[in-house]
C-alpha positions as CSV (number, residue, x, y, z in Angstrom):
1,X,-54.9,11.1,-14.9
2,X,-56.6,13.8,-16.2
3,X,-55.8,16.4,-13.9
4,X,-52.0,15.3,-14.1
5,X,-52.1,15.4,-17.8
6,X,-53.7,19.2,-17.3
7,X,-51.1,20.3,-14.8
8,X,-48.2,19.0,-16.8
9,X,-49.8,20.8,-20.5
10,X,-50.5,23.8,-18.0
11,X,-46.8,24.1,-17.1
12,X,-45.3,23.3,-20.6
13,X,-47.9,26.3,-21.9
14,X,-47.0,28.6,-19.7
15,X,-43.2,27.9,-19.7
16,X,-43.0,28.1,-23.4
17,X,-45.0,32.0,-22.7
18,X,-42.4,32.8,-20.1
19,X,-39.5,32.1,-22.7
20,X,-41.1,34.1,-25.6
21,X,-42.2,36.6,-23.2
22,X,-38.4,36.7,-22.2
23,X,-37.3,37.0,-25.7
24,X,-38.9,40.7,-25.8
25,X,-36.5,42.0,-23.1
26,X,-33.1,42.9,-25.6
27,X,-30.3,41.2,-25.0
28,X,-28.0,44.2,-24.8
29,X,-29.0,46.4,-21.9
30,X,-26.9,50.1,-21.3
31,X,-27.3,51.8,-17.9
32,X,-25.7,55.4,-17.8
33,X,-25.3,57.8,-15.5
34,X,-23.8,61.7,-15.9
35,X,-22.5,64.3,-14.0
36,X,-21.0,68.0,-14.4
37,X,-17.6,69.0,-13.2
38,X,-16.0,72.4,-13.2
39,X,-14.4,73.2,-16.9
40,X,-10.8,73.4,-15.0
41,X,-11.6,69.8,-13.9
42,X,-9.9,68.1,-17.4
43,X,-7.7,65.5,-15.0
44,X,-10.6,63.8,-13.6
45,X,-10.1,60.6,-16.3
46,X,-6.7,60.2,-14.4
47,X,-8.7,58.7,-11.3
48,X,-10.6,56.4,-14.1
49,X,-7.6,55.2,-15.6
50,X,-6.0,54.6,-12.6
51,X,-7.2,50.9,-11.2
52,X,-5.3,51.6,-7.7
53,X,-6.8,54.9,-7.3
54,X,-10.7,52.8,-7.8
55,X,-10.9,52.7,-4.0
56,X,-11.0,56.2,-3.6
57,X,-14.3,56.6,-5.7
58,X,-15.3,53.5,-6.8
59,X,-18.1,52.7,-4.2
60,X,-17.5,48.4,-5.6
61,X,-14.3,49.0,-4.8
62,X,-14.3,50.7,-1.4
63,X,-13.3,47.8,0.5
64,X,-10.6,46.8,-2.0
65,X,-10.4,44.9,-5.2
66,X,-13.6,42.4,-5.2
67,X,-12.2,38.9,-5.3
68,X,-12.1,36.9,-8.6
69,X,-12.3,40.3,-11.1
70,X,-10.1,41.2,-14.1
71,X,-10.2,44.5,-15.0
72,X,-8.3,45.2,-18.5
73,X,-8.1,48.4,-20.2
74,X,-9.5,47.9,-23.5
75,X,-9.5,51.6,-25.2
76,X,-8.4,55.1,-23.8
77,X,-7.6,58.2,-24.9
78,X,-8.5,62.3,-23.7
79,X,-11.7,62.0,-23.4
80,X,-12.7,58.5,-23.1
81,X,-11.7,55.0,-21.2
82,X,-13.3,51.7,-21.5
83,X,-12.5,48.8,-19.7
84,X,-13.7,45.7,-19.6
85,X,-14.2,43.9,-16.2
86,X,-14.6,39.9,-16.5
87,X,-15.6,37.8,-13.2
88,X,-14.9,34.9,-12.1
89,X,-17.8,33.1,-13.8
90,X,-16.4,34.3,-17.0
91,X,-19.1,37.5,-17.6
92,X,-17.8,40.1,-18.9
93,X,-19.2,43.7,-18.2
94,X,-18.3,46.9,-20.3
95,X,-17.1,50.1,-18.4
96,X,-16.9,53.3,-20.3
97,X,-16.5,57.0,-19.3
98,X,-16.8,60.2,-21.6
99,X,-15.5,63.2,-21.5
100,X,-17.8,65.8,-23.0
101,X,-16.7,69.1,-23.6
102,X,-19.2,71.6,-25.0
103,X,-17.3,74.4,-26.7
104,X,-17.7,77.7,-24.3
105,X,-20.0,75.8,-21.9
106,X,-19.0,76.3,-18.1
107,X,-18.6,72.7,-17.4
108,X,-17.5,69.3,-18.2
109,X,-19.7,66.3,-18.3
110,X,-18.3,63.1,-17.5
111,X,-20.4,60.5,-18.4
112,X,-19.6,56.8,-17.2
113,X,-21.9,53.7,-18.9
114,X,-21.8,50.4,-18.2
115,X,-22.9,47.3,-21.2
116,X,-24.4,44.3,-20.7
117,X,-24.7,41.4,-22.9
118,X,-27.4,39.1,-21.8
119,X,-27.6,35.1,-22.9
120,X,-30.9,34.0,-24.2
121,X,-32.4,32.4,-20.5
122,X,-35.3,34.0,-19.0
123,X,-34.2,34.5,-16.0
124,X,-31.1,36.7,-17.2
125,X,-33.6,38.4,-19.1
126,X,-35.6,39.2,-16.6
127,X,-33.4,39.7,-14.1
128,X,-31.9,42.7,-16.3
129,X,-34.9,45.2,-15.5
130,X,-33.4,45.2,-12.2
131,X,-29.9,46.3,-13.4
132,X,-31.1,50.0,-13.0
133,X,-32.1,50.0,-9.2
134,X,-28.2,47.9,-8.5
135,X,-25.9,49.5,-10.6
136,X,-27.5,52.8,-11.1
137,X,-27.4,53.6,-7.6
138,X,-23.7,52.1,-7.8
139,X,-22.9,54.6,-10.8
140,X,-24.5,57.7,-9.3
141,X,-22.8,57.0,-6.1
142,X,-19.2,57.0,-7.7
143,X,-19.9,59.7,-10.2
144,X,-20.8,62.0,-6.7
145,X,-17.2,60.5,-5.1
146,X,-15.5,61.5,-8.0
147,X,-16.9,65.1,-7.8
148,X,-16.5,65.5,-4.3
149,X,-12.9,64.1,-4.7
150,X,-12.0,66.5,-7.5
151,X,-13.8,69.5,-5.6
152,X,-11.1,68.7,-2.3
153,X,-8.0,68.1,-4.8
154,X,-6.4,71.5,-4.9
């Protein structure tokens, strides 16, 4: 009875440190990525905007639309575009990119971001440090698409 009464103290202990441990990871996590494109390059937000033209660049999107996504446009203008893509459990994930222009600078920077809003679970939490390695890779991926893209458009 003892050893049962341990075990069962033992696991309430340590989840109850797994959860407060958890709580130290924020709950708003922003992965961005960055590349430069020629300073004659200011159309490359047009492949952004553009949902149908996502396969081109888009390396999630390569195969088509994934199934069960919404992708609204929530802002836009010259330099920026955010939209917000929502799946099917109801997640929603910001998508923005940025136009930076640097007065006399040789080149544009385009930088695309993506937002997370984590809920309170651990495991979401947790799960979160490994956003980087995914998505990152994802991000960089596209950002080179869209550079190689622009560099054949004539």
């Amino acid at each position: 009875m003892r050893i049962i009464k341990l075990a069962l103290l033992s696991f309430l202990f340590f989840g109850v440190l797994f959860f407060l441990m958890a709580q130290l990871v924020p709950s708003e996590v922003r992965i961005s990525k960055a590349i430069n494109f020629a300073p004659n390059d200011t159309a490359i937000l047009k492949k952004v905007r553009d949902t149908a033209m996502w396969p081109s660049w888009h390396p999630a999107y390569a195969n088509g639309s994934p199934a069960k996504q919404k992708v609204s446009l929530r802002t836009q203008n010259d330099s920026v575009v955010i939209m917000d893509i929502t799946h099917a459990s109801g997640k929603s994930v910001s998508n923005g990119w940025e136009l930076h222009r640097f007065g006399a600078a040789d080149s544009l920077t385009l930088q695309w971001y993506m937002d997370f809003k984590l809920s309170p679970l651990p495991w979401h939490r947790f799960s979160s440090l490994f956003y980087e390695g995914t998505y990152g890779r994802m991000m960089e991926q596209g950002l080179r698409n869209l550079k190689a893209g622009q560099q054949q458009a004539p």
